[in-house]
N, C-alpha and C positions, 0 to 999 in steps of 0.2 A: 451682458453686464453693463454695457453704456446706457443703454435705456433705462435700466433699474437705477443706475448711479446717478443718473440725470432726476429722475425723479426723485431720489431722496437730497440731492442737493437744491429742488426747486423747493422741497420742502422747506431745510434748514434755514434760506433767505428770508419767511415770512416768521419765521420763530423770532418770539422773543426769548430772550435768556430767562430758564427755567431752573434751571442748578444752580444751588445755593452758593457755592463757591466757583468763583469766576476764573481765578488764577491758573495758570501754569505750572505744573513742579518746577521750583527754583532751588537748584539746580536741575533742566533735564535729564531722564532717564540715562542711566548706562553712560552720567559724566565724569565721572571720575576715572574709568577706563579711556572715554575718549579725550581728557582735559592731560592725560599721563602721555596721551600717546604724538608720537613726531614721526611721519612718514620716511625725513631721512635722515633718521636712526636707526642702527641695527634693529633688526626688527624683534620684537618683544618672545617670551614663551608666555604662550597665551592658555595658561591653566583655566580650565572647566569650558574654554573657548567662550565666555564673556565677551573680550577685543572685538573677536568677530561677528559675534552681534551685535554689540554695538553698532560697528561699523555699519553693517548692513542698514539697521535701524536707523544709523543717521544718512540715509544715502550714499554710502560709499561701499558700493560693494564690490568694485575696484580694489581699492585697500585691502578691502578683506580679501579678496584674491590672493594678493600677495602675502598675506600673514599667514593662509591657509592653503598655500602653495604646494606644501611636501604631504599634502593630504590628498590622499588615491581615493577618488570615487569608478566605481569600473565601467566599462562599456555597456553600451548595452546591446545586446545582439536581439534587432527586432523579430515584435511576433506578427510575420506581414498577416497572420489571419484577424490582426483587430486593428486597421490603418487609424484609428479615430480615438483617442486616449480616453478625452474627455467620455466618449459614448461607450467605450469598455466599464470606464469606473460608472456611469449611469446604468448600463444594464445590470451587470452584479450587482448594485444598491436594489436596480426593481426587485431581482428575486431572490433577496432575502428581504428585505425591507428596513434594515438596518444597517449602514455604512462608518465603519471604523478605519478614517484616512490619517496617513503621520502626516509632519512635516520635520524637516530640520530649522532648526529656530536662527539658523543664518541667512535663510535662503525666502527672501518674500516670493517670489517665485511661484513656491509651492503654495501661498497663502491666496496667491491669484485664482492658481487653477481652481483652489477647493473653493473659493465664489464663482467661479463656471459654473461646476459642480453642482452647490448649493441653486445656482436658478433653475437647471435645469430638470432636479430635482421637485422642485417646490409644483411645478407643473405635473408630476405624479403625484401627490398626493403628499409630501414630507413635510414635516411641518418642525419638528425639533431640531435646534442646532445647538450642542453643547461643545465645548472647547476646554482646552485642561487649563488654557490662561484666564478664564473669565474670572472676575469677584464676582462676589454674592451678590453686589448691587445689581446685576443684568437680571434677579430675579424680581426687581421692587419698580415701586410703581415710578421713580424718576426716570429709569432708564426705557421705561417703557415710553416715558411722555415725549422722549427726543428722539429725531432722525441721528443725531451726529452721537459716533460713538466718545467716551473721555478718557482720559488719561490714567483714571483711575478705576476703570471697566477689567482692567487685567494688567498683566504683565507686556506681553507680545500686540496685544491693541494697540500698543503706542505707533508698533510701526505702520508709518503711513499706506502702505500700501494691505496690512490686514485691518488696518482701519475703514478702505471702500468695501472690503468683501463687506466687512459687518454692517456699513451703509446701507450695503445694497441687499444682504439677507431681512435689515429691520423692515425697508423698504415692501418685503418680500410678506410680510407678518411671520416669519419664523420665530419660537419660542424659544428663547435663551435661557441657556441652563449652564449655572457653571459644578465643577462637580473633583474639582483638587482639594485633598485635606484641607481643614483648615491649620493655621499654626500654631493654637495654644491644643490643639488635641494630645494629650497625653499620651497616646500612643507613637507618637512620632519625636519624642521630645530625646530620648538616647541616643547620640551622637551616629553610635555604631546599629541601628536598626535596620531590621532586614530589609531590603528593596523589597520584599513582599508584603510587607507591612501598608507600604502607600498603595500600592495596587489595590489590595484588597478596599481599605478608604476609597478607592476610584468608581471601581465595581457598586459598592455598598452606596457609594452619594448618586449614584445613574439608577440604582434602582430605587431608592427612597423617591429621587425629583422627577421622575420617568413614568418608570417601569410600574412602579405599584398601584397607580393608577389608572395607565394604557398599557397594559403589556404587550399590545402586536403597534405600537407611535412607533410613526416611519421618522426615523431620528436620523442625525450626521451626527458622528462624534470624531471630533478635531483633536488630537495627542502629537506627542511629541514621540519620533524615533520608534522605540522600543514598545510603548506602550501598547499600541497595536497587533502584538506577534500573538496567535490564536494557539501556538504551539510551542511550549515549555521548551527553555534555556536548562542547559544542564553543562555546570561548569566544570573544570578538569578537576574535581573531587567527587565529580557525582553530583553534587548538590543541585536541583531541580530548582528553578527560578518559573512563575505563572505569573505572568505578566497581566495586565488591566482585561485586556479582552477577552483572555481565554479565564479568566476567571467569572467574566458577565456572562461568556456563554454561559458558564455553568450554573450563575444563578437564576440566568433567565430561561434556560433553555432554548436558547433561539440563536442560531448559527449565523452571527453576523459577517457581512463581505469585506477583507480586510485589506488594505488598499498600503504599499510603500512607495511614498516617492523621494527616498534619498537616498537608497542602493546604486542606482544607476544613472549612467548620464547619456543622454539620447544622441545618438548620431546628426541630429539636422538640427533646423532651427525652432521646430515640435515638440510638445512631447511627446513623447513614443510609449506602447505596452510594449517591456523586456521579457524576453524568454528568462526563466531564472537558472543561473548557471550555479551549479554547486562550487565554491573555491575549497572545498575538502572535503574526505568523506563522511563526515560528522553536520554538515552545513545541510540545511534544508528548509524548502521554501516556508516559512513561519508564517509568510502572512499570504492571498490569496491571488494578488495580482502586482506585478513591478510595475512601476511607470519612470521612465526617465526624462530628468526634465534637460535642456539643453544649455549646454555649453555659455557660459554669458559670453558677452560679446556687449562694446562698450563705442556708445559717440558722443564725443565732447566730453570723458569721463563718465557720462550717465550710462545705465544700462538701455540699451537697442530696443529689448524685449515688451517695454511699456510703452512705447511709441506703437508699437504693432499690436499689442495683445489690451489696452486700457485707452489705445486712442489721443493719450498724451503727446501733447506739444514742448516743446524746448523755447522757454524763456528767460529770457536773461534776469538774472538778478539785481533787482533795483537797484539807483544808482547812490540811495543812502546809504547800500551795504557793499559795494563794489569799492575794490582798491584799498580794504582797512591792511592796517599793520598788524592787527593777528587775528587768529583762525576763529570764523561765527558760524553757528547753527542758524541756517536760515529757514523757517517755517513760511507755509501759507495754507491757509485754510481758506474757506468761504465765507466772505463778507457777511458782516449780521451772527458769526457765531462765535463766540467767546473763547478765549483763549486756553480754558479747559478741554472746548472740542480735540480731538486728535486730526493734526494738518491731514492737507492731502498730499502734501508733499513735505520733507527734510531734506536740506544737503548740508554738510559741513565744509568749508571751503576753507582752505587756506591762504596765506596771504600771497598775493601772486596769480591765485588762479582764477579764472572764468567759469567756474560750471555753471550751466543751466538750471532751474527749476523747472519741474516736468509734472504739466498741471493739465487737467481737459479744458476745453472754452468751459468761460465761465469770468465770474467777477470773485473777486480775494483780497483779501488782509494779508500781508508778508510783515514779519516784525523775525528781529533776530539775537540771541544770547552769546554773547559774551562769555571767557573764563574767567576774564578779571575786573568786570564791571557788571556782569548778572545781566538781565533784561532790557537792553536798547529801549529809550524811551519811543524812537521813531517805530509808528507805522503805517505802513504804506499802501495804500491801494494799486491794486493789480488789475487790467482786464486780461484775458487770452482771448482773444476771436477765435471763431469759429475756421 
């Protein structure tokens, strides 16, 4: 992934700005949850777990630790016959030829692997990558003309670190398909509508933007949690739930490899293929391979995991933004791209503390937001050497 990242960031330097709007969302994403929240305050009930996206999304997946504390992810008990995560989920993809991988939407983590994934992929023959956060613009011709993904490309795009994957898949020529309802569909508009309802709109937008054209397009398709399970939910009334996948098998006919990595959590500092352990007799494996990913672990506050697996450096935050009296979002992107681009890095820092910014060599723009004065007019140039 560093070689492909490298190269769509030597792109992005010679780019001129292409997108008609230059700006930032003002207020950044998922501000209002993090502009509410104070680390030493009883800690919040984080309904629909928003907080802890956020968190994650602004850097602090520390925080979110602690909000998401009394939350049990289980062990995972390794399958030593497949020592190699990434090449377990690579070979299931060759032979079906279609790869339906979750993620949990707190955890960039699992956003890394599936650009692993996606390169090593793209070397057989894959060429479509669809995602449940993308907008429609990833199908039109601006998104096409830019290396840097924006802000407005999706929902979970903003986070910096599903921002390099998508870097590095454009970089790749992958075909972007997004494929979640839209919001004025009329079927979706009843408060109380069936969770079937959207699935079937899932199924239905992959085969319209896909399938009806290429029916055997070696695709990745990117979902969240659930969406992925090939085998029907049946809840304590009986009621049957067919979730996204098992409903595209069924209109495509083609038995996609169906990939979880938020059931489990890997014993080392890898991730591991989990043997899938039933927690009752009703529980069974829905989707087709477990992968666990590992335990975070934290220096200077930042997560370990990106120094090791993205090759990122720990640099200190410039010293226009260091030492304020209250808490800033501090961004860096790559020099020459506009402040639409989506950073390579977020941290939110409060007053008091030192975190790092965790960037590859490279040259950068840092600029930082404010809760009660909006957008810092400073900003700063960065190198990170090599």
């Amino acid at each position: 992934m560093r070689t492909i990242l490298g190269a769509a960031l030597a792109a992005s330097l010679a780019l001129t700005t292409v997108h008609a709007e230059d700006k930032a969302p003002n207020p950044p994403l998922f501000s209002e949850q993090v502009g509410a929240f104070d680390p030493a305050a009883p800690l919040p009930e984080d309904k629909g777990g928003l907080l802890a996206q956020a968190l994650a999304l602004y850097g602090r997946e520390d925080l979110r630790d602690r909000l998401m504390a009394a939350k049990k992810i289980a062990p995972c008990t390794v399958d030593a016959a497949h020592p190699d995560a990434v090449q377990a989920i690579v070979d299931g993809a060759n032979a079906s030829g279609l790869l339906i991988i979750n993620e949990a939407h707190y955890e960039p983590r699992g956003r890394a692997l599936i650009g692993r994934v996606l390169e090593r992929l793209h070397a057989d023959g894959f060429t479509v990558y669809a995602a449940e956060t993308f907008a429609a613009d990833v199908r039109g011709p601006d998104f096409a003309a830019r290396p840097w993904p924006a802000f407005d490309d999706g929902g979970y795009s903003n986070d910096p670190v599903f921002g390099r994957t998508m870097r590095s898949a454009k970089a790749l020529g992958y075909r972007f398909v997004d494929y979640e309802y839209d919001a004025e569909d009329p079927r979706m508009q009843d408060p109380n509508v069936d969770v079937g309802v959207r699935e079937d709109i899932q199924a239905e937008n992959l085969m319209a933007r896909i399938f009806a054209a290429e029916p055997n397009a070696k695709a990745v398709i990117h979902v969240g949690h659930g969406h992925a399970a090939e085998v029907a939910f049946r809840t304590g009334d009986g009621t049957e739930t067919r979730m996204m996948a098992l409903r595209l098998k069924d209109k495509l006919g083609r038995d996609p490899f169906t990939v979880n990595t938020t059931y489990y959590t890997s014993p080392s500092s890898e991730p591991a293929v989990c043997t899938f352990v039933p927690s009752g007799p009703d529980d069974s494996p829905r989707m087709d391979l477990f992968i666990g990913l590992p335990a975070p672990a934290y220096e200077d506050g930042r997560p370990v995991w990106r120094r090791h697996d993205l090759g990122d450096h720990a640099i200190a935050v410039p010293a226009a933004f260091a030492g304020q009296s209250e808490k800033l979002a501090i961004e860096a992107r790559p020099a020459g791209e506009p402040p639409l681009a989506v950073p390579l890095d977020r941290v939110l820092v409060y007053p008091g503390e030192t975190l790092p910014l965790l960037l590859p060599p490279g040259t950068y723009t840092v600029r930082a937001y404010s809760w009660s004065k909006g957008w810092l007019p400073d900003e700063v140039p960065l190198t990170v050497p090599d």
